[in-house]
KEKOLGU-661707 format. One record per residue (C-alpha): residue in one letter; x, y, z. Coordinates in steps of 0.02 Angstrom, whole numbers, plus 50000, padded with zeros to 5 digits. Example, Ala and Ser with C-alpha at 12.3 -4.5 7.8 and 13.67 -1.06 7.14 Angstrom:
<pts>
a506154977550390;s506844994750357;
</pts>
This chain:
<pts>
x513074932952553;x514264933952699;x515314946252600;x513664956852569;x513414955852745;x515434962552801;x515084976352675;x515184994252762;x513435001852814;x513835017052698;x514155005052538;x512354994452593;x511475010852576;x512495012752412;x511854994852352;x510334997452396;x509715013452335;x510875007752155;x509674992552163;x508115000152186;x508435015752020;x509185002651909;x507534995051933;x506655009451907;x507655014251752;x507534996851672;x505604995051711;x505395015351637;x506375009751475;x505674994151441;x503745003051436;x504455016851367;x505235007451231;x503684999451186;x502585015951221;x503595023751097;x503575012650953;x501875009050948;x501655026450937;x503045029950799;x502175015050720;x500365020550755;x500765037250653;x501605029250524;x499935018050493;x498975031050512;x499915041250378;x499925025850242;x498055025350289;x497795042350208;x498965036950076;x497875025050009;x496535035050017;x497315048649900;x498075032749788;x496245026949766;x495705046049722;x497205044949578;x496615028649511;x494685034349508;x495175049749464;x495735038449283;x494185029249308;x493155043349274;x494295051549145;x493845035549046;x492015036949072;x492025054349009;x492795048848852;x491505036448815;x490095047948893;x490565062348783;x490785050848621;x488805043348653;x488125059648643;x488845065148459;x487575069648373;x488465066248200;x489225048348274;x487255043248310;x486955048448129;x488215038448071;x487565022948172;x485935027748093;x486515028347900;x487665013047946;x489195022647900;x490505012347965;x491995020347886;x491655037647982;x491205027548127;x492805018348124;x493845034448086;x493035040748241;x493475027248363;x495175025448317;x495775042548318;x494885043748492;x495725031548560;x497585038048487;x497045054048561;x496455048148746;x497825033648752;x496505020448766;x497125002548740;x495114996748692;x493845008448601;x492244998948508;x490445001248468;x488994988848458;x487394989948399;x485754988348500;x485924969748534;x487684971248593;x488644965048429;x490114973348372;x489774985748252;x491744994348238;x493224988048334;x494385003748321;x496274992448355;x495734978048244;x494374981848114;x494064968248007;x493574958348185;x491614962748212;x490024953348232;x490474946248406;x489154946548523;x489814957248698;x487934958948768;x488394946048904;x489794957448973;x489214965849149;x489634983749082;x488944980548903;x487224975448971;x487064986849075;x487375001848944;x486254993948852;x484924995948985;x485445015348961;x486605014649096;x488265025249087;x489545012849202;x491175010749250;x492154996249321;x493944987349337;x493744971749248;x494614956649208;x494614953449036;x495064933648981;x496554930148844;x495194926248694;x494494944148717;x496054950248717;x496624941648566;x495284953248483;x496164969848534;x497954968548436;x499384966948544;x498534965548727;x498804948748747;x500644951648733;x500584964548838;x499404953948988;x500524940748997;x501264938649155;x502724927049212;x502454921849400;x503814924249493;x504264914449658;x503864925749817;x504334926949995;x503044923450118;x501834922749953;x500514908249943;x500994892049843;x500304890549684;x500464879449534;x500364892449395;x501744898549301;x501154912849220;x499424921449187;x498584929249003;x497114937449076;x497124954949068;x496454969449219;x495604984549135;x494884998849166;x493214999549066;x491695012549053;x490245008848931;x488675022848885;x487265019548781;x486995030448620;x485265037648613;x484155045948479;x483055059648516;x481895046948553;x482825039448698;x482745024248598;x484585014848610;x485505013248464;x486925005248527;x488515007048669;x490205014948663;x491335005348771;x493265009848818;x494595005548912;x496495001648980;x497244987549013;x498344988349182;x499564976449177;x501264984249117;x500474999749137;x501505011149284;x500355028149240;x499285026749402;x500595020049535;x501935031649463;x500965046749488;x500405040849651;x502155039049714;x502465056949637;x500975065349721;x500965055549894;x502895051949930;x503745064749825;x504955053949745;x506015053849930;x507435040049981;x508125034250132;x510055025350122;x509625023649926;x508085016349940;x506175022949881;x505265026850055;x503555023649964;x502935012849860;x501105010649748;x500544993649665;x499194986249592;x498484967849612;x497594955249474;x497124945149621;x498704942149713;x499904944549572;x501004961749536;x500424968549361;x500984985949393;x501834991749539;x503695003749581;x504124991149713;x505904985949656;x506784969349661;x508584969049700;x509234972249518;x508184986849520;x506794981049401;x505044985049455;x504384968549536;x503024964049409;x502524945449413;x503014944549638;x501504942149737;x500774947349901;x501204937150065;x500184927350124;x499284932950280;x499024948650166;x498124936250025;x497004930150173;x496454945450244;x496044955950097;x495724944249945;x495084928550055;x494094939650187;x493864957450093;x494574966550242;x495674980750215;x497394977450302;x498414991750368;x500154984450452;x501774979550421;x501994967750273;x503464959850185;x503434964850018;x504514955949902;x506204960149990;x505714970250137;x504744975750269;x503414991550245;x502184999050347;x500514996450229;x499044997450170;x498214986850050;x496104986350015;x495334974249885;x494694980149716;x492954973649666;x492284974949484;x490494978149453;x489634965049511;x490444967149687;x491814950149676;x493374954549717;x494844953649574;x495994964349640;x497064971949771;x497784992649775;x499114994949880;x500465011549947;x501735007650088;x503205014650163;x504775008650197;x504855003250390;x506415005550411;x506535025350424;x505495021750567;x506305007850662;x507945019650671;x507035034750722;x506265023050869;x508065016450890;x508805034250897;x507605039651005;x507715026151120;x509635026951115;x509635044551167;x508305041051319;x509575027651355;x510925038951369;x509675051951470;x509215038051590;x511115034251607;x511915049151670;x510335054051777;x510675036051872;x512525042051871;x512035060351936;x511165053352077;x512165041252116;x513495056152157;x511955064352238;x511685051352354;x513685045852405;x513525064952476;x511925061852560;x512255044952644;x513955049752673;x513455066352777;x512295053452867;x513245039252904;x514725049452969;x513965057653113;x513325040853157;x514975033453137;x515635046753270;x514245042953385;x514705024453382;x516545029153421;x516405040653542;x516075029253685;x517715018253634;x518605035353639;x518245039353813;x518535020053871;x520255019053813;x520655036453884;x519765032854057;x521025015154050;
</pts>
């Protein structure tokens, strides 16, 4: 303190105006710094937010594809005719080179009570009774519906390979909820059914069709090719698309750090409360399997409203952390030289005041020592 006080008037003003614009310049960065990235930030939600919207158009977009399929296939006139003369070998013929033709994993046909008539992957299974399945009833009703649905392993045991192809090993997470299962054999479709009508309106039975998800990358694939063009940042993909059988990865680009796709990881958490727990959409950042994205996840609901499901697109936060960083480096550097600038500025300025002062004060001793 006493050295502070001994200091020269000229180097107090120094001090003090350097005190009061460091201030300044620390108080300006520090809410610019945070003004900044939560408007980087902001943007980059509001960008995955439109993501998802155009990854939910691509996956209703198959939705409906499949619903035209069956749609178109219930209003044959000669495939009624054939329900009518109970020719099941044209029927059969019909229904499996249908679904070769629209790459459907499930194509079948039941008669008016809902029993299966012709199971076009595994034939000599028919006779089961399906009117008890939501979208089955309903197209029996006369109701043309679609719906992602969860099918369980014994009706998948009635399709050929599916079951195969639905199982799932769990893998452990990061930041995913505990849970004592090791692996799952139900199966996520997407599933359409129509009623077949005679002229009569009368029903005559229901066309149902479907894929099953899991293992399947068609939808989140073209997602990532229509929303994020395929881009990388330091050798990483900048976007990502998955989708959910509750809180479990069946089909998804996210990569693990060997480079497989992540299938079998699970959400995080907090993610699993908001949107599977709550049914809230959840647009932030979220660690997903080995990193942080900005994203956007929304739960999937089957028919009856009950939520199965979660569809998801993010982007890798990092891009965005260095562009705040950069930014925030080079208003750094800005705010820098401006303090250094007037710094210079104001050793002129105090210096062309002090001095004249400084002669006033030693004038008097001037004259004294003459005068003696």
């Amino acid at each position: 303190m006493t050295a502070l006080l001994n200091l020269s008037l000229r180097m107090k003003f120094i001090l003090s105006f350097l005190a009061v614009i460091c201030f300044g310049g620390v108080l300006t960065l520090t809410l610019g710094t945070r003004l900044e990235h939560k408007t980087i930030i902001s943007l980059a939600q509001a960008k995955v937010k439109h993501d998802l919207a155009s990854a939910w158009m691509v996956y209703n977009d198959k939705l409906n594809h499949i619903q035209d399929i069956v749609r178109l296939s219930s209003s044959l006139e000669y495939l009624k005719n054939a329900l009518q003369n109970d020719e099941k070998d044209l029927l059969l013929r019909y229904l499996s080179q249908a679904r070769n033709d629209f790459n459907l994993d499930v194509l079948n046909l039941t008669d008016a009570q809902g029993k299966i008539l012709a199971r076009s992957s595994r034939p000599e299974i028919w006779g089961d009774d399906q009117s008890q399945d939501p979208l089955v009833s309903r197209a029996l009703l006369g109701e043309t519906v679609k719906a992602t649905q969860i099918f369980p392993k014994k009706e998948l045991m009635k399709e050929g390979n599916l079951v195969d192809k639905a199982y799932l090993k769990i893998i452990p997470t990061p930041k995913a909820e505990p849970t004592p299962k090791d692996y799952v054999e139900d199966g996520m479709f997407l599933k359409a059914a129509s009623p077949l009508k005679d002229h009569n309106g009368i029903i005559l039975g229901v066309i149902y069709g479907g894929i099953l998800l899991n293992h399947n990358y068609e939808i989140v694939d073209r997602v990532k090719e229509i929303v994020f063009k395929d881009e990388k940042y330091k050798g990483k993909e900048i976007g990502t698309a998955t989708i959910f059988q509750y809180d479990l990865r069946i089909s998804t680009n996210v990569k693990k750090e060997n480079g497989e796709r992540a299938i079998g990881t699970r959400v995080s958490r907090e993610v699993n409360e908001a949107v599977l727990q709550q049914g809230q959409s959840w647009i932030h950042r979220a660690f997903v399997v080995n990193d942080w994205y900005i994203s956007a996840y929304e739960p999937i609901k089957n028919v009856e409203g009950n939520i199965i499901g979660i569809l998801y697109v993010g982007m890798l936060e990092k891009p965005y952390i260095d562009l705040r960083n950069k930014v925030m480096a080079t208003f750094a550097g800005m705010a820098i030289l401006s303090v250094i600038l007037l710094l210079v500025i104001m050793f002129f300025i105090i210096s062309s005041i002090i001095q004249p002062l400084q002669q006033m004060v030693n004038a008097p001793q001037g004259r004294c020592k003459f005068s003696g």
